[in-house]
FITI-950413 format. One record per atom (N, C-alpha, C): residue in three letters; atom name; x, z, y. Coordinates in Angstrom, 3 decimals. Layout:
BEGIN
  residu  atome         x         z         y
     Ala     CA         X         Z         Y
...
This chain:
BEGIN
  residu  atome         x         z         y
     Unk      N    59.409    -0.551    19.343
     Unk     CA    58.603     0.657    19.466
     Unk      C    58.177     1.109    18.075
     Unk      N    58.515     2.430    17.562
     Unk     CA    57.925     3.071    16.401
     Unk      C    56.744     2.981    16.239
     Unk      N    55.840     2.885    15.197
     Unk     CA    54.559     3.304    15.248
     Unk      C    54.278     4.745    14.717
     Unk      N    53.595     5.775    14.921
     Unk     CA    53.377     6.684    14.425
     Unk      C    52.662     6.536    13.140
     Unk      N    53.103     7.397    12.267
     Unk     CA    53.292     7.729    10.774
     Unk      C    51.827     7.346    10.393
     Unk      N    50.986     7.953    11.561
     Unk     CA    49.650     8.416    10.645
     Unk      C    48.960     6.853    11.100
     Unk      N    49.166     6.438    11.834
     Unk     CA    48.321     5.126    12.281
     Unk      C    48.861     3.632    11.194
     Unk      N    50.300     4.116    11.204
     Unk     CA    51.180     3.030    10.026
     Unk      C    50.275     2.713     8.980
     Unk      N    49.824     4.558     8.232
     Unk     CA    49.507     4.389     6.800
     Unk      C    47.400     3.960     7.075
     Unk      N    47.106     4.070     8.488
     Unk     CA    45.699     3.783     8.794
     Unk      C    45.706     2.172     8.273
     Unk      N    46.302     1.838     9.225
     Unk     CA    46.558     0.306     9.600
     Unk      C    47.016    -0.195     7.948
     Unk      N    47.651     0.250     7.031
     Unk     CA    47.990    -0.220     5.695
     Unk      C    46.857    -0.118     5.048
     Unk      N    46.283     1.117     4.935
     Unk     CA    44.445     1.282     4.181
     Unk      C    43.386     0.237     4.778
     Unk      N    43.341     0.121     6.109
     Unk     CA    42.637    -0.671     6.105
     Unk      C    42.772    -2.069     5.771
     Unk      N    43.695    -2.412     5.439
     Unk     CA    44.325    -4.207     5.249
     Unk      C    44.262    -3.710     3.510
     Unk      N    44.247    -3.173     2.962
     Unk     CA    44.189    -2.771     1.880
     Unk      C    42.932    -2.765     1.664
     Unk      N    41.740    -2.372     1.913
     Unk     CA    39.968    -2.406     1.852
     Unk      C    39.464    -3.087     2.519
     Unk      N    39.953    -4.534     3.171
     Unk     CA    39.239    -5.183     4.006
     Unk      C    38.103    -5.832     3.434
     Unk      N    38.142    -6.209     2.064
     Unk     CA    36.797    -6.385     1.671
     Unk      C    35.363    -5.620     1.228
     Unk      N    36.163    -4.534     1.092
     Unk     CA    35.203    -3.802     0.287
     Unk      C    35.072    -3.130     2.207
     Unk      N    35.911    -3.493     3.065
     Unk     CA    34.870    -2.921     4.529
     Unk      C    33.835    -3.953     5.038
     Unk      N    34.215    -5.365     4.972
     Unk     CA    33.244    -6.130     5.508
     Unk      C    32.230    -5.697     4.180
     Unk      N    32.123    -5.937     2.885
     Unk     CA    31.213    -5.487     1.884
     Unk      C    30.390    -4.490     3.050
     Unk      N    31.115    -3.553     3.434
     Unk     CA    30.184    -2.290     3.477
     Unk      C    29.070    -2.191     5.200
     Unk      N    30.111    -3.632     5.738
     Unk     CA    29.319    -4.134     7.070
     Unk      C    28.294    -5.107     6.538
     Unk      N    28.123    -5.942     5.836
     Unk     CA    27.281    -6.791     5.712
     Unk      C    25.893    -6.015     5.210
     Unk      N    26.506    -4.841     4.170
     Unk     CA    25.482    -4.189     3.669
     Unk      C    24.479    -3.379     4.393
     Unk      N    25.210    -2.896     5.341
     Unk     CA    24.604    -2.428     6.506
     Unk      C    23.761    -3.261     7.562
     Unk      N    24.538    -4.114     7.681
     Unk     CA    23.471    -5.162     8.874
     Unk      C    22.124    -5.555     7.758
     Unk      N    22.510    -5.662     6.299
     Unk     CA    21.373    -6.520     5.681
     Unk      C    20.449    -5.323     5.091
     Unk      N    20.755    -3.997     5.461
     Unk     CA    20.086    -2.734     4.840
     Unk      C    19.323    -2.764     6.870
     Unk      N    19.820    -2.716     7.722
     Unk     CA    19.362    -2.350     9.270
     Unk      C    18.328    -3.600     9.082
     Unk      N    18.790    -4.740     8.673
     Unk     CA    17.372    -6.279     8.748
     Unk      C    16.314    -5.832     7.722
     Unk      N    16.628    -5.274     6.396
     Unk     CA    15.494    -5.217     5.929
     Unk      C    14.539    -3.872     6.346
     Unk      N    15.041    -2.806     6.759
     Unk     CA    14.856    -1.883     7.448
     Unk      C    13.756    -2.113     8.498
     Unk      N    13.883    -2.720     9.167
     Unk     CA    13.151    -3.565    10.319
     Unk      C    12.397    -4.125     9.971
     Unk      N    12.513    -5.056     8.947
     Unk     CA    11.315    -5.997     8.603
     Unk      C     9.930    -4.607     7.986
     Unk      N    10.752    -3.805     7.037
     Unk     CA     9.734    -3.122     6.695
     Unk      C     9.141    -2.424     7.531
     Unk      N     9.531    -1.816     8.423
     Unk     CA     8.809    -1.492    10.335
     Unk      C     7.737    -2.233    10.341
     Unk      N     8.423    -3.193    10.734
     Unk     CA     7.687    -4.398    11.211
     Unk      C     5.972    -4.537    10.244
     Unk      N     6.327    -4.800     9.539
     Unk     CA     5.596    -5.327     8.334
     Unk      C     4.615    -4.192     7.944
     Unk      N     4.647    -2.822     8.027
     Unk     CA     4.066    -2.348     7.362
     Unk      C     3.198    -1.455     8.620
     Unk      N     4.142    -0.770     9.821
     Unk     CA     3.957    -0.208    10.494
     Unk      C     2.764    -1.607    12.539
     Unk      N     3.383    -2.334    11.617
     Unk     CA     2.536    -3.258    12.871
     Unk      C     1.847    -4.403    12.506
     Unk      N     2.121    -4.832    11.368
     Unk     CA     1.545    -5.833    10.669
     Unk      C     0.313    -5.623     9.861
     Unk      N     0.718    -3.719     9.550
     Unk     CA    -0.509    -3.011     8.583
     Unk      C    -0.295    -3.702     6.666
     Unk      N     0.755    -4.289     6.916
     Unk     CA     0.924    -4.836     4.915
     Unk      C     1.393    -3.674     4.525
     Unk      N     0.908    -3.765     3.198
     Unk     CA     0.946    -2.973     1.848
     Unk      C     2.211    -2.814     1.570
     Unk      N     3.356    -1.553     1.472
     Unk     CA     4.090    -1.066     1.210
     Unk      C     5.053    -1.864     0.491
     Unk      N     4.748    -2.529    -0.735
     Unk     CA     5.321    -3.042    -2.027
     Unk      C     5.696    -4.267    -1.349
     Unk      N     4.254    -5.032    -1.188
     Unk     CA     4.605    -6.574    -0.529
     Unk      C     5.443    -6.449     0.353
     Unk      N     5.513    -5.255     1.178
     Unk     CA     6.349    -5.198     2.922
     Unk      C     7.819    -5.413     2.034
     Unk      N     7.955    -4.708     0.738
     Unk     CA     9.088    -4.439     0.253
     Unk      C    10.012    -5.670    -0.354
     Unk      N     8.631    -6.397    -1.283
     Unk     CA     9.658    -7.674    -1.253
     Unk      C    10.085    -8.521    -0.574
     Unk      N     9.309    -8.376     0.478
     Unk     CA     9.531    -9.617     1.286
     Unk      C    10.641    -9.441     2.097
     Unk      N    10.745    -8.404     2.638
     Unk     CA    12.217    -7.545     3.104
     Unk      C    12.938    -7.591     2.118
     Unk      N    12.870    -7.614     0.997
     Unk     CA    14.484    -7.555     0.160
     Unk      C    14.747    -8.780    -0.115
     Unk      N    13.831   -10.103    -0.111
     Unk     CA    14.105   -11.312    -0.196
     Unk      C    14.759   -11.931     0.708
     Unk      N    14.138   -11.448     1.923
     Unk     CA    14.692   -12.145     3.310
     Unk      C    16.387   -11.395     3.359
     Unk      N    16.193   -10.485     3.092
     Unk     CA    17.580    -9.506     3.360
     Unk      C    18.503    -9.962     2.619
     Unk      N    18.111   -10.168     1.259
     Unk     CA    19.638   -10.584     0.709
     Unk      C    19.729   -12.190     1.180
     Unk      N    19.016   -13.152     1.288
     Unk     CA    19.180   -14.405     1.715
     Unk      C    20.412   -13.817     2.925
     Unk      N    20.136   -13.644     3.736
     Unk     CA    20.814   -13.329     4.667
     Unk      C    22.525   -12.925     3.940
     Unk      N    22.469   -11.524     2.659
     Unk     CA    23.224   -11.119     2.607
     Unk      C    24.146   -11.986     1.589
     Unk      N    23.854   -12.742     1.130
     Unk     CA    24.300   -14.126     0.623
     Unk      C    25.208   -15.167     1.067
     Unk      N    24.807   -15.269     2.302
     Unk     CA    25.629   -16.073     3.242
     Unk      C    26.779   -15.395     3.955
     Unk      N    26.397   -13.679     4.036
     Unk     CA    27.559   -13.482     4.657
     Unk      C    28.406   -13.256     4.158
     Unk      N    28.119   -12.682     3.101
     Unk     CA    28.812   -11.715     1.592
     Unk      C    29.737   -13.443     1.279
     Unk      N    29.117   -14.224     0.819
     Unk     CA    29.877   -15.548     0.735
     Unk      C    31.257   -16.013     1.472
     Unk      N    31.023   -16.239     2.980
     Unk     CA    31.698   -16.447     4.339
     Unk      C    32.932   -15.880     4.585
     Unk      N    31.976   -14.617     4.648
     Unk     CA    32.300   -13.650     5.506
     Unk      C    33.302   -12.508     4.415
     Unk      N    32.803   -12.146     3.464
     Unk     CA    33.049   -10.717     2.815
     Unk      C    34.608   -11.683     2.219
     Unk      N    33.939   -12.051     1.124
     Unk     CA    34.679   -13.094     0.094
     Unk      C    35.146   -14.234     0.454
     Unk      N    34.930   -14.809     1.321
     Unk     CA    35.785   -16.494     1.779
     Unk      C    35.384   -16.912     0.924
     Unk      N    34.193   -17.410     0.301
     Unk     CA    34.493   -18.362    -1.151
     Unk      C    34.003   -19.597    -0.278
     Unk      N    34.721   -20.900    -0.539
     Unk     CA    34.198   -21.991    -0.565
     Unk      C    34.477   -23.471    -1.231
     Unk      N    34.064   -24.213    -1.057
     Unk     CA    34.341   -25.577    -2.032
     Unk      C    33.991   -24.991    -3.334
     Unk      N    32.494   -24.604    -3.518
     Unk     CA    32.010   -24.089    -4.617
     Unk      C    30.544   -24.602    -4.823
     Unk      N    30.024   -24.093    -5.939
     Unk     CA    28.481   -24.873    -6.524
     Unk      C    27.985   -23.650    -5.480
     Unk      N    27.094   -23.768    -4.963
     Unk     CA    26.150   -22.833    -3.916
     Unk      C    25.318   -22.419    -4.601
     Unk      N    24.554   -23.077    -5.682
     Unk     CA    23.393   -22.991    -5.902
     Unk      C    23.907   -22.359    -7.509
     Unk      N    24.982   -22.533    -7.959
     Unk     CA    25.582   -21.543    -8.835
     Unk      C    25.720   -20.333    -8.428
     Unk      N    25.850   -20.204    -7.393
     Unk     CA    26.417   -18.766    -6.445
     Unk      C    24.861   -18.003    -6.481
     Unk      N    24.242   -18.811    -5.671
     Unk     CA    22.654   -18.415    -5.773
     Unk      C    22.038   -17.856    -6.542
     Unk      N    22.365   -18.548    -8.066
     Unk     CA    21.444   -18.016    -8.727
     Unk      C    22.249   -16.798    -9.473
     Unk      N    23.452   -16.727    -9.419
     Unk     CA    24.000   -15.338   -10.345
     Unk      C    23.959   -14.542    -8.795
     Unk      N    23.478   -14.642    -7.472
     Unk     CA    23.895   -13.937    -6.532
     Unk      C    22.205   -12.710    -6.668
     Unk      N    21.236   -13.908    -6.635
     Unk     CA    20.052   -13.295    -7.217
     Unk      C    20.149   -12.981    -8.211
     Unk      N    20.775   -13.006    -9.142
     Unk     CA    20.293   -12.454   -10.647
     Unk      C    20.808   -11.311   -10.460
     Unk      N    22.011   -10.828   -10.114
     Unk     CA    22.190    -9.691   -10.081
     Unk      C    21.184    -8.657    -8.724
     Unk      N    20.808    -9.239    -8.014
     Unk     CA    19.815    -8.802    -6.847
     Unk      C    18.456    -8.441    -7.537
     Unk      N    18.416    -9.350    -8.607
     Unk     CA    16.896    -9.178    -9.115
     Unk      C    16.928    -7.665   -10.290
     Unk      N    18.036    -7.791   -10.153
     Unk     CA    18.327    -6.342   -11.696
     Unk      C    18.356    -5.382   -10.906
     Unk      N    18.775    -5.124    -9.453
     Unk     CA    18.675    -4.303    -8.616
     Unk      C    17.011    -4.198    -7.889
     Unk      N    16.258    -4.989    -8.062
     Unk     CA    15.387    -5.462    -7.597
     Unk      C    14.533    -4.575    -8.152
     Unk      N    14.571    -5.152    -9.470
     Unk     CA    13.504    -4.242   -10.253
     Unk      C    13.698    -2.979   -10.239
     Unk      N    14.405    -2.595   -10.330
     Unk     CA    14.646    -0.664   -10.444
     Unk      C    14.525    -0.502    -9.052
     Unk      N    14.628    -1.133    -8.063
     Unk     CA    14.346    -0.681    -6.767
     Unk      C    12.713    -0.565    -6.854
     Unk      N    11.849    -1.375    -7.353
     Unk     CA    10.468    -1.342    -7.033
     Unk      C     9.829    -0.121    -7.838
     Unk      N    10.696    -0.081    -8.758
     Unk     CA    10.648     1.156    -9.342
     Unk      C    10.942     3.026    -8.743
     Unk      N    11.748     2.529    -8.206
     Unk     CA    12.138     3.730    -7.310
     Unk      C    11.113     3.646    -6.033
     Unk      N    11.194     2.394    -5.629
     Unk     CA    10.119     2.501    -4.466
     Unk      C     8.562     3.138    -5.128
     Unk      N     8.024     2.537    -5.944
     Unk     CA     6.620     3.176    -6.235
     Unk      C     6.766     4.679    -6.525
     Unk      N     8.105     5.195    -7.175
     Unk     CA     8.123     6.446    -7.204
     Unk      C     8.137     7.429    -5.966
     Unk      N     8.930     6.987    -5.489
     Unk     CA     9.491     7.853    -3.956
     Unk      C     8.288     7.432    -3.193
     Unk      N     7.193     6.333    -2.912
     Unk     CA     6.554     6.338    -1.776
     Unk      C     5.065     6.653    -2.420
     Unk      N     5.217     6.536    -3.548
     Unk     CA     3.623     6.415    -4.057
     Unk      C     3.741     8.205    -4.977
     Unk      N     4.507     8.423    -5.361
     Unk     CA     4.250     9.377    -6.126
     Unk      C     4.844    10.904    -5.450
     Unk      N     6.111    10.446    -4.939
     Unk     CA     6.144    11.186    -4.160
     Unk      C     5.776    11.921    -2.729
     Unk      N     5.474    10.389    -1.854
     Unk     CA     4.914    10.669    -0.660
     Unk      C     5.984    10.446     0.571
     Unk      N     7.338     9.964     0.108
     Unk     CA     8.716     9.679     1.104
     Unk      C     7.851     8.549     1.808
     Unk      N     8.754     8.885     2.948
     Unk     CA     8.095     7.508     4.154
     Unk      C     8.996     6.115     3.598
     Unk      N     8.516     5.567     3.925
     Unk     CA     9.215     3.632     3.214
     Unk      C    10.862     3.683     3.095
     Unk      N    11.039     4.219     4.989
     Unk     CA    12.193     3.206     5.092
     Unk      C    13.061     4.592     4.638
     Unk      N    13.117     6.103     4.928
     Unk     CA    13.882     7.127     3.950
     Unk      C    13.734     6.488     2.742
     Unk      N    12.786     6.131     1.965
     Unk     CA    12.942     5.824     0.320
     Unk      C    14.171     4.893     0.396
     Unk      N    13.995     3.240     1.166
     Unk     CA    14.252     2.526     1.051
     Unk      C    16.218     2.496     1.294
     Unk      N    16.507     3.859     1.914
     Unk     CA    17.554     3.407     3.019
     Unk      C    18.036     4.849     1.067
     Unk      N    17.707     5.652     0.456
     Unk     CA    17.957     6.675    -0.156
     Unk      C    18.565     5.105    -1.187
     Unk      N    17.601     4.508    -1.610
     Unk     CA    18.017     3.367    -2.510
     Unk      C    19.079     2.409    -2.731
     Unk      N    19.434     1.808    -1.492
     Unk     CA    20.301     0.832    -0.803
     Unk      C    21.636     1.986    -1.538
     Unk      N    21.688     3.116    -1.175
     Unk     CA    22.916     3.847    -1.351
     Unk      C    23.549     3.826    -2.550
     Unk      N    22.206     4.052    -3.392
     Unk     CA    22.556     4.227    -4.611
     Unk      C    22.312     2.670    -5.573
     Unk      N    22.775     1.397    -5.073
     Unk     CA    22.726     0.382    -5.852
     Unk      C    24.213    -0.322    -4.840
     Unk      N    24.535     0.360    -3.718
     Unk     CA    26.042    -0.262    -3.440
     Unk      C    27.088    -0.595    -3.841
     Unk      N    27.046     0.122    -4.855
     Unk     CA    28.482     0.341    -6.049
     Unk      C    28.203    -0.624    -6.721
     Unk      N    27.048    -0.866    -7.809
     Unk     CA    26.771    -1.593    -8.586
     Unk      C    26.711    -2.845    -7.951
     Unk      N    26.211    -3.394    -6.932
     Unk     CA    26.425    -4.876    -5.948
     Unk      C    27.525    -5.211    -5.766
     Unk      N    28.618    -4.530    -5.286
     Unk     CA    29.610    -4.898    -4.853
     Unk      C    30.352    -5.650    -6.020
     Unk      N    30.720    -4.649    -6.884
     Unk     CA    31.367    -4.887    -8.199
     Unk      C    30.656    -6.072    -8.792
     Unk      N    29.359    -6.020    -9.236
     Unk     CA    29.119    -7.245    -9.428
     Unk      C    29.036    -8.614    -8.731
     Unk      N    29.109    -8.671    -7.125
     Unk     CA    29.262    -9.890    -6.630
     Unk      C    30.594   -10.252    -6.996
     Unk      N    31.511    -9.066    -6.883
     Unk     CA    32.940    -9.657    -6.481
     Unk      C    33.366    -9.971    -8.101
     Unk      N    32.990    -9.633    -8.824
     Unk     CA    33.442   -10.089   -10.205
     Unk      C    32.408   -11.105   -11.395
     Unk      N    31.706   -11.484   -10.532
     Unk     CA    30.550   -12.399   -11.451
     Unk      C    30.363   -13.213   -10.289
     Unk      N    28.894   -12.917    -9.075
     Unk     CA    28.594   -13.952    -8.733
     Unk      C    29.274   -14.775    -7.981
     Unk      N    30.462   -14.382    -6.992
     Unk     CA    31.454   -15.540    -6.076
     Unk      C    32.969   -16.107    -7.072
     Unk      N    32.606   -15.496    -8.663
     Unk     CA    33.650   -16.194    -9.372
     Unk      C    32.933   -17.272    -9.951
Protein backbone atom coordinates (compact mmCIF):
# COMPACT_ATOMS: atom_id res chain seq x y z
CA UNK A 1 0.00 0.00 0.00
CA UNK A 2 1.36 3.58 -1.01
CA UNK A 3 1.46 6.05 1.56
CA UNK A 4 0.34 9.41 0.59
CA UNK A 5 2.97 12.04 -0.18
CA UNK A 6 1.91 14.44 2.44
CA UNK A 7 1.70 12.01 5.49
CA UNK A 8 5.27 10.25 4.13
CA UNK A 9 7.02 13.69 4.52
CA UNK A 10 4.69 14.20 8.15
CA UNK A 11 5.80 10.94 9.44
CA UNK A 12 9.72 11.84 8.27
CA UNK A 13 9.50 15.46 10.26
CA UNK A 14 8.32 14.05 12.98
CA UNK A 15 11.07 11.18 13.50
CA UNK A 16 13.27 13.96 12.56
CA UNK A 17 12.14 16.39 15.85
CA UNK A 18 11.39 13.74 18.15
CA UNK A 19 13.37 15.35 20.68
CA UNK A 20 13.00 18.66 20.45
CA UNK A 21 8.88 17.27 20.54
CA UNK A 22 9.13 15.39 23.75
CA UNK A 23 11.46 18.72 24.81
CA UNK A 24 8.39 20.64 23.99
CA UNK A 25 5.95 17.98 25.99
CA UNK A 26 7.86 17.88 29.06
CA UNK A 27 8.00 21.64 28.95
CA UNK A 28 4.55 21.86 28.89
CA UNK A 29 3.51 19.34 31.53
CA UNK A 30 6.37 21.10 33.79
CA UNK A 31 5.06 24.81 32.68
CA UNK A 32 0.92 23.19 33.38
CA UNK A 33 2.70 21.75 37.18
CA UNK A 34 4.19 24.88 37.94
CA UNK A 35 1.21 26.74 36.72
CA UNK A 36 -0.88 24.99 39.27
CA UNK A 37 1.27 25.12 42.02
CA UNK A 38 1.22 28.89 41.59
CA UNK A 39 -2.87 28.64 41.70
CA UNK A 40 -2.55 26.75 44.32
CA UNK A 41 -0.15 28.65 46.36
CA UNK A 42 -1.04 31.99 45.89
CA UNK A 43 -4.73 31.93 45.01
CA UNK A 44 -5.70 29.33 48.06
CA UNK A 45 -2.87 29.18 50.15
CA UNK A 46 -2.85 33.24 50.13
CA UNK A 47 1.46 33.12 49.70
CA UNK A 48 3.24 35.96 48.42
CA UNK A 49 3.66 35.99 44.71
CA UNK A 50 7.63 35.65 44.56
CA UNK A 51 7.79 32.81 47.23
CA UNK A 52 4.61 31.11 45.27
CA UNK A 53 7.19 31.59 42.39
CA UNK A 54 10.10 29.83 43.62
CA UNK A 55 8.78 27.26 44.99
CA UNK A 56 6.91 26.39 41.74
CA UNK A 57 9.97 26.72 39.66
CA UNK A 58 11.90 24.50 42.05
CA UNK A 59 9.42 21.83 42.28
CA UNK A 60 8.84 22.16 38.42
CA UNK A 61 12.09 21.71 37.13
CA UNK A 62 12.87 18.79 39.72
CA UNK A 63 10.23 17.19 37.98
CA UNK A 64 11.55 18.54 34.61
CA UNK A 65 14.88 16.92 35.25
CA UNK A 66 13.84 13.56 35.43
CA UNK A 67 11.89 13.64 32.49
CA UNK A 68 14.00 15.78 30.25
CA UNK A 69 16.74 13.02 31.44
CA UNK A 70 14.49 9.63 30.70
CA UNK A 71 12.35 10.67 28.72
CA UNK A 72 13.49 13.68 26.27
CA UNK A 73 17.30 12.59 26.06
CA UNK A 74 17.67 8.81 27.16
CA UNK A 75 20.73 9.68 29.06
CA UNK A 76 21.82 7.02 31.37
CA UNK A 77 24.75 5.21 33.15
CA UNK A 78 25.74 8.75 34.06
CA UNK A 79 26.91 10.98 37.28
CA UNK A 80 23.19 12.26 38.26
CA UNK A 81 24.32 14.57 40.48
CA UNK A 82 26.69 15.95 37.65
CA UNK A 83 23.56 16.22 35.58
CA UNK A 84 21.94 18.05 38.55
CA UNK A 85 24.01 20.45 39.11
CA UNK A 86 24.77 21.82 35.39
CA UNK A 87 20.83 20.90 34.97
CA UNK A 88 20.23 23.66 37.74
CA UNK A 89 22.84 25.86 36.82
CA UNK A 90 21.53 26.52 33.75
CA UNK A 91 17.80 26.70 35.45
CA UNK A 92 19.23 29.09 37.91
CA UNK A 93 20.48 31.63 34.96
CA UNK A 94 16.99 31.30 33.75
CA UNK A 95 15.87 31.66 37.19
CA UNK A 96 17.15 34.82 37.88
CA UNK A 97 15.94 36.81 34.92
CA UNK A 98 12.73 35.08 35.44
CA UNK A 99 12.35 36.74 39.00
CA UNK A 100 13.23 39.55 37.29
CA UNK A 101 10.65 39.54 34.77
CA UNK A 102 8.30 38.27 37.33
CA UNK A 103 8.69 41.43 39.72
CA UNK A 104 8.38 43.41 36.58
CA UNK A 105 5.27 42.03 34.90
CA UNK A 106 3.41 41.38 38.32
CA UNK A 107 4.64 44.09 40.54
CA UNK A 108 5.20 46.88 38.22
CA UNK A 109 3.13 46.16 35.79
CA UNK A 110 0.08 44.65 37.34
CA UNK A 111 -0.09 41.12 34.88
CA UNK A 112 -1.85 38.38 36.83
CA UNK A 113 0.99 35.60 38.00
CA UNK A 114 0.27 32.83 35.91
CA UNK A 115 -0.15 35.26 32.24
CA UNK A 116 3.34 36.69 33.48
CA UNK A 117 4.53 33.36 34.29
CA UNK A 118 3.22 31.28 31.21
CA UNK A 119 4.54 34.95 28.83
CA UNK A 120 8.08 33.83 30.46
CA UNK A 121 8.32 30.04 30.11
CA UNK A 122 8.02 31.07 26.22
CA UNK A 123 10.56 33.17 26.07
CA UNK A 124 13.42 31.06 27.99
CA UNK A 125 12.43 27.69 25.78
CA UNK A 126 14.96 28.19 23.24
CA UNK A 127 17.62 29.02 25.55
CA UNK A 128 16.78 25.58 27.86
CA UNK A 129 16.60 23.38 25.32
CA UNK A 130 19.87 24.19 23.62
CA UNK A 131 21.48 24.33 26.70
CA UNK A 132 20.32 21.00 28.26
CA UNK A 133 20.95 19.21 25.10
CA UNK A 134 24.46 20.55 24.66
CA UNK A 135 25.91 21.07 28.25
CA UNK A 136 23.83 19.61 30.93
CA UNK A 137 22.95 15.69 29.65
CA UNK A 138 26.59 15.79 27.96
Amino acid sequence: MKINPYFQTLKETIEQKKEIIKFTLVGGLCLTFNLGILWILTDKFFLEEMLATIIGFFLSNLLGFFLNKYFTFKVINTNIWKEIYKYYAVMTSSFIANLVAMFILVKLLNIWIVYASLMIAIIFYVYNYFMHKNWSFK
